[in-house]
Steps between C-alpha positions, in 0.01 A plus 500: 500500500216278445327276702258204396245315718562158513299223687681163519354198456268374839567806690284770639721757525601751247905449381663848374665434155842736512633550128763763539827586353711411198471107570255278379129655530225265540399305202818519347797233469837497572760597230719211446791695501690765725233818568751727642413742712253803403557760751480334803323644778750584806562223759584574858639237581850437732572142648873479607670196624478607854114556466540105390655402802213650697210404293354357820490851674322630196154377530357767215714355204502134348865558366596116450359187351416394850430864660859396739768304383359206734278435202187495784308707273343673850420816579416674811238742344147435706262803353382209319389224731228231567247769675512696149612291196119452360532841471738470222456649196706513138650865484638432178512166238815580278456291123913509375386372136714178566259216563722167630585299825511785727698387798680825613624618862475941449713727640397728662716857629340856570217419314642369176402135417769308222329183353613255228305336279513141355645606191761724721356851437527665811317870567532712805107641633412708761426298769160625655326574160677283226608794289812377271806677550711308237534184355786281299468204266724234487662437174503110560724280300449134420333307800358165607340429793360228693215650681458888403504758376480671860724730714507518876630866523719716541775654739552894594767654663764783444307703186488187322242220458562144400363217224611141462359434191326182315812493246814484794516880538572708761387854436547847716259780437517809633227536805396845359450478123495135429796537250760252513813514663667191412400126376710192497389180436580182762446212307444402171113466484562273178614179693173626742614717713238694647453720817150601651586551847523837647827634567635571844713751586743539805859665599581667098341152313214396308464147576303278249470098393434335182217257426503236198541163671233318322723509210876418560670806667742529783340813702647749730453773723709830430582825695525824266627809552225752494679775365675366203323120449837326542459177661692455810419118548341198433357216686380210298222277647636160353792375709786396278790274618719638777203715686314419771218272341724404216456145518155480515491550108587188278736589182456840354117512552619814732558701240123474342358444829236783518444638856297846373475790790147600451435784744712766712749373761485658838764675680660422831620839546682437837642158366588667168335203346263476159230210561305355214338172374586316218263294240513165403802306304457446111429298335172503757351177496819271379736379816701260276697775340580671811526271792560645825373744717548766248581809730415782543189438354162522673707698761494774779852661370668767709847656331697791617349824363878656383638187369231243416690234724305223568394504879277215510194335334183251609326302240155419553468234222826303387516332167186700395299360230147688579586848404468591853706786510582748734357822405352710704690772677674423813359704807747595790361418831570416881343181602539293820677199468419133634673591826246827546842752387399749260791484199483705179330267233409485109180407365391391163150348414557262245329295223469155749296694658661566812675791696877414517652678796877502510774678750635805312796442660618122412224445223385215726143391522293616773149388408274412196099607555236330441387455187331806334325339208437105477772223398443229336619127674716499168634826465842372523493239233722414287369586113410186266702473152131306423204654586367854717525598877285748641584679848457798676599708492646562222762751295253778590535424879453505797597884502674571156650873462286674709635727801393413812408760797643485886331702762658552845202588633356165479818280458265349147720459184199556228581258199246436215448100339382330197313130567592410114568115337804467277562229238833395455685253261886460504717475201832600332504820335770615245728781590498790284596812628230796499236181415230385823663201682252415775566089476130399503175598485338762805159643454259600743151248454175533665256162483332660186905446330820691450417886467700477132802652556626378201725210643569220313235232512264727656249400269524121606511523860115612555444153659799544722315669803510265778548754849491798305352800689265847412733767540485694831673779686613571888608812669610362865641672822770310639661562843848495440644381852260192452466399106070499583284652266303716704254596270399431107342651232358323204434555227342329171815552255902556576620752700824710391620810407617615886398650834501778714482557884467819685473636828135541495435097539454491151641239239398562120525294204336412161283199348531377148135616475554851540432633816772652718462424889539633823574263809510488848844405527403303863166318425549494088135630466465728174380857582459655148571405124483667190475318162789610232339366221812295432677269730728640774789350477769714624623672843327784637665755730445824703585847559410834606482818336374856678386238806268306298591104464446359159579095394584459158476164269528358168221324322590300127408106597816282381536227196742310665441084584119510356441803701333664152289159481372587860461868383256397218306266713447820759427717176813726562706699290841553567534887616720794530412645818637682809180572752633753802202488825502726781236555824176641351529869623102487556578215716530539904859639608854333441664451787 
């Protein structure tokens, strides 16, 4: 065992550098291929379907992407709380060897903590000290992405653990040694098929969703059994002729028509129903070749959990040609109605920048919020063939991916925003299966100019700045029952990667400049950081282990839509970092 001191960049306190085990050790890289396992270290760890089900009545373990299969990424644990969380402290900074977008949920069970990496490595630590138990290396195929490389986690559950992988895989290991138990693959990542969504699991199935629709894919969402991989169903998120939404697709543009699942679905257990959102039709920017409302893209999807039946869908944005996708994970809620009668509601904070609220019942709108980040009086038009646009937001958001926190305790869904111009051209793309098809130009610009994404013409559109805006970033408090922000944070760049709530009035989240916050989830003031050294972009969560509460996050900054320009401006590196904080013992008494 060996531990080495480690300050981090503008901090004052001292971070513990854990390089254990038969993983990567600090300094060292990742092998490019397969590591095995070299005698793995034994993992007590025992999450059965049932203890699923009552995730909520487990307040110790984070077992799912969204601690509950509501997705409300809550927890009741107060040991930590707003009289104490200055008093925080880093018990442990793990460094995996894998620097990348870091943007990964843990779980958490008995102490164990399974993470994936960008490059979809995932390695099993303890929990309270960062020790590494085991760890596996993908042996990734061919792969093209849009927006990555990053993975958003992985599932746990009946001695197994599961990876979605950047190459259309869907992988079992085995919870205690990390060896693998059985690996199919779900698309064919040539034609750009990816997946980087975390996998849910629910009743025997491993439920995952493909991404790819900036280039010309039909996506779906799949149920798997989790014993053998065999796929019991499919539900594809293009309508074609016949189904509910068929029409709204001109010719065959259905069958190229995009609609990625980015992140994990959430479970109406007593319904039986699997609830996701959907991204944005391909080609992105290009209407003519797809007219119609394109369903079900941009949607709030529900579909039977055993038989992927469709049960009913709400678009936010028709006819998309934005990129404003759906992609953040849907969060299961009760909310009151217009009438004042509390119904059982959906929730997904979206890249318009509002909170769309629907009935989880009918799929019927209930209520939009206010808007979280600022909108542009010409956000909703229509792209030139001659010339640039530039709105906000933009393809980043709004809210993009990130998971967005409920707390019961103050009726405040907690969803981050990015205040970002995009520049946007329309135009006619060629199809060519596996090749990018986004049907114009989309790049985020500041008044200084594109941030050089590499889109065509960026280098003659310098001039083209007219309302462009300095990125910013929001982290609001919004009273569901209402739509009113109640409170909000800013902050000087985007804010994304997730939140957390808890029962000790806390809400914590990252900035793009490093520092991880804690919140008081009523007022929004912050009560304590602690600067990563890279930006935290991904979802913290909580547990506890021997009655001490720890909160656990991911720090790696992300290189996707000029986030890597923004990166260099701060002087950032991207990082490979999992920072674990619990109460200073020297500190006065936890509760």
């Amino acid at each position: 065992m060996m531990f080495r001191a480690k300050t981090l960049a503008g901090s004052s306190l001292l971070a513990l550098m854990v390089c254990i085990g038969s993983g990567v050790a600090y300094g060292q890289q990742a092998t490019a291929g397969p590591r095995g396992v070299a005698a793995p270290i034994p993992v007590n760890v025992d999450i059965t379907w049932q203890d699923l089900l009552g995730a909520d009545q487990n307040p110790n373990n984070w077992m799912l992407y969204g601690r509950t299969y509501d997705n409300q990424r809550y927890s009741p644990l107060d040991q930590i709380n707003t009289s104490n969380a200055a008093s925080l402290i880093p018990v442990a900074i793990i460094q995996t060897g894998v620097t990348g977008s870091y943007e990964v949920s843990p779980i958490i069970d008995n102490g164990i903590m399974f993470i994936s990496t960008p490059w979809d490595h995932v390695i099993a630590y303890d929990a309270t000290n960062g020790k590494e138990l085991w760890s596996y290396t993908a042996d990734l195929g061919y792969n093209t992405l849009c927006c990555g490389p990053e993975s958003r986690g992985v599932a746990v559950v009946d001695g197994k653990v599961f990876l979605a992988t950047l190459d259309a895989h869907l992988i079992a290991l085995n919870a205690y040694t990390g060896q693998v138990e059985w690996n199919i693959q779900v698309a064919d990542a040539r034609a750009a098929f990816s997946i980087t969504m975390a996998p849910q699991v629910y009743d025997g199935k491993v439920f995952i969703g493909t991404s790819g629709a900036e280039f010309p894919t039909r996506d779906f969402v799949a149920a798997y059994d989790a014993n053998t991989g065999k796929e019991v169903w499919r539900f594809y998120t293009t309508a074609a002729p016949g189904q509910p939404g068929g029409d709204t697709w001109s010719g065959d543009s259905w069958k190229t028509g995009g609609a990625s699942m980015w992140n994990t679905p959430a479970v109406d257990t007593a319904r039986g129903l699997l609830i996701f959102a959907t991204g944005n039709p391909n080609p992105d920017d290009d209407g003519s070749v797809r007219l119609g409302a394109n369903a079900y893209s941009d949607s709030i999807v529900a579909v039977d959990a055993k038989t992927g039946k469709l049960a009913w869908w709400y678009q936010q944005t028709p006819h998309d040609v934005w990129d404003y996708d759906a992609m953040a994970p849907v969060v299961l809620l009760n909310v009151k109605n217009d009438q004042g009668q509390e119904v059982p509601a959906a929730a997904e904070a979206s890249k318009v920048g509002q909170l769309y609220i629907v009935d989880r019942q009918t799929g019927e709108l209930i209520r939009k919020s206010q808007p979280f980040v600022m909108q542009s009086a010409n956000m909703w038009t229509q792209l030139p063939l001659n010339g640039y646009v530039n709105i906000y937001p933009g393809a980043q958001g709004g809210n993009e991916w990130s998971p967005e926190a409920y707390s019961p305790k103050t009726g405040l869904m907690y969803v981050q925003g990015t205040n970002e111009s995009w520049q946007y051209k329309g135009h006619t793309d060629e199809t060519v299966i596996g090749h990018v098809r986004l049907g114009g130009v989309l790049q985020p610009i500041t008044p200084d100019g594109p941030m050089e994404l590499g889109e065509p013409d960026v280098g003659t559109t310098a001039s083209n700045t007219a309302g462009a805006i300095e990125p910013s970033g929001t982290l609001s408090g919004i009273d569901v029952n209402t739509g009113k922000i109640e409170w909000q944070y800013h902050s000087n760049y985007p804010m994304l990667g997730g939140v957390m709530a808890t029962g000790g009035n806390l809400v914590f989240a990252g900035e793009f400049d490093g520092n991880f916050n804690a919140f008081n989830a009523t007022t929004g003031e912050k009560l304590w950081h602690f600067q990563m050294g890279s930006g935290v972009l991904a979802s913290p969560v909580t547990y506890m282990v021997d009655g001490r509460q720890y909160v656990a996050v991911a720090a790696g900054g992300n290189a996707a839509n000029g986030n890597n320009i923004l990166m260099k401006k701060l002087g950032l590196n991207f990082g490979d970092e999992i920072g674990i904080f619990a109460i200073n013992p020297a500190a006065t008494r936890v509760n």
